[in-house]
KEGU-712590 format. One record per residue (C-alpha): x, y, z; residue in one letter. Coordinates in pm, 1 decimal. Example, Ala and Ser with C-alpha at 12.3 -4.5 7.8 and 13.67 -1.06 7.14 Angstrom:
REM residues 2
1230.0, -450.0, 780.0, A
1367.0, -106.0, 714.0, S
***
This chain:
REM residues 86
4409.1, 3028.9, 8051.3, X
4262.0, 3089.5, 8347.4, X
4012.4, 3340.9, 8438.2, X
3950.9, 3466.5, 8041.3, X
3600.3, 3370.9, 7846.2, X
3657.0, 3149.5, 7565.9, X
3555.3, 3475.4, 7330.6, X
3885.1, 3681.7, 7534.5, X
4106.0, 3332.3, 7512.6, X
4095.5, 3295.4, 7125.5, X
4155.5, 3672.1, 7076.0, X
4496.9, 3634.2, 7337.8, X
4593.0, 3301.8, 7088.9, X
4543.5, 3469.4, 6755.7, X
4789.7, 3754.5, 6906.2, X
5019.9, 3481.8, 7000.2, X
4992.1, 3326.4, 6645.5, X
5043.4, 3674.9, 6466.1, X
5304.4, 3817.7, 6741.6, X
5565.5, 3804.4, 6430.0, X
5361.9, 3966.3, 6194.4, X
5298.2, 4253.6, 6444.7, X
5622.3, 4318.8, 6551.6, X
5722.4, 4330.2, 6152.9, X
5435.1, 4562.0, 6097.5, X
5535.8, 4798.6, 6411.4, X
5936.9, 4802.1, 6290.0, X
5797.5, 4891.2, 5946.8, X
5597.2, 5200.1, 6112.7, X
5925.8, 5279.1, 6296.8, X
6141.0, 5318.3, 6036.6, X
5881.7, 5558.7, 5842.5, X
5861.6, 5755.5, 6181.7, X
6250.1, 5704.9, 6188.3, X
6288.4, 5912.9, 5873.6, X
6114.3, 6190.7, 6014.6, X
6170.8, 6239.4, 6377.2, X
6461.5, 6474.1, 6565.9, X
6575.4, 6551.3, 6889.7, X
6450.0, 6301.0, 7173.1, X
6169.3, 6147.0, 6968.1, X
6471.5, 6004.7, 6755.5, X
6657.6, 5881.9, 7045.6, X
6337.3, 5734.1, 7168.4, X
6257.7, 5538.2, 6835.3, X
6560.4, 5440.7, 6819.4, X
6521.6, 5235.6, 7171.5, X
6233.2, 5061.2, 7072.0, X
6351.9, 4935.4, 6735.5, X
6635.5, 4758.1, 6968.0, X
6346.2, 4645.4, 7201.1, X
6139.1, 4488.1, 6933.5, X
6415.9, 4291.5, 6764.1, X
6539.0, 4203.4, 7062.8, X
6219.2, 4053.6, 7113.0, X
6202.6, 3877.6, 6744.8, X
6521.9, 3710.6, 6854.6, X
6743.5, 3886.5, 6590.1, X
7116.4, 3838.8, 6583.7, X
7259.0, 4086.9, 6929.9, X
7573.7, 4168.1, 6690.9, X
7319.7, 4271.5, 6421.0, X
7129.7, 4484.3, 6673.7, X
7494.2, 4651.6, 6798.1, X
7525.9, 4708.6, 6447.4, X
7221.4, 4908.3, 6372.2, X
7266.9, 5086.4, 6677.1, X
7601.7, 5173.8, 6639.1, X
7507.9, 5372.0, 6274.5, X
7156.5, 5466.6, 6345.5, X
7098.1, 5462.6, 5980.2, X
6705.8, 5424.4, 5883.7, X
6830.9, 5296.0, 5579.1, X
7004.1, 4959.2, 5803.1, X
6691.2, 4929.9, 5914.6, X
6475.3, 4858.1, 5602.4, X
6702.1, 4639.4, 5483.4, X
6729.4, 4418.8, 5806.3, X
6291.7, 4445.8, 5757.0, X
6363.4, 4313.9, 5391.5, X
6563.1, 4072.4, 5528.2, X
6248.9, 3953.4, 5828.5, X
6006.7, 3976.9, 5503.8, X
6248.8, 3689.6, 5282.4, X
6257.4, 3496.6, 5557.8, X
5858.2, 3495.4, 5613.7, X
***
């Protein structure tokens, strides 16, 4: 890590460590902002709940899924699912 103070490096590591947790923590905020948004905003939402479990390296049929029924509802239980397997 060049280029970064050792205070900036172990901040960028313990982001690294906790990207998991994050992502978990940012679906969870989705899916309350899922139950609540219309119009474009949903659309929108709905693009970066693929994006982020895309990036947690869930199942692509499983994403297709989701995305398919747009159901909130999917959603929490697929975050239930992340949680059991935490």
């Amino acid at each position: 890590m060049a280029d970064y103070t050792p205070h900036q490096q172990k901040i960028i590591k313990r982001y690294y460590e906790n990207y998991d947790a994050i992502k978990h923590q940012r679906l969870s905020e989705l899916a309350t902002e899922l139950y609540l948004a219309e119009g474009k905003k949903l659309d929108r939402l709905w693009k970066r709940v693929c994006e982020d479990l895309t990036k947690l390296g869930f199942p692509q049929t499983r994403i297709d899924h989701l995305m398919s029924k747009k159901d909130p509802a999917l959603l929490v239980g697929i975050l239930q699912e992340l949680q059991a397997k935490s």
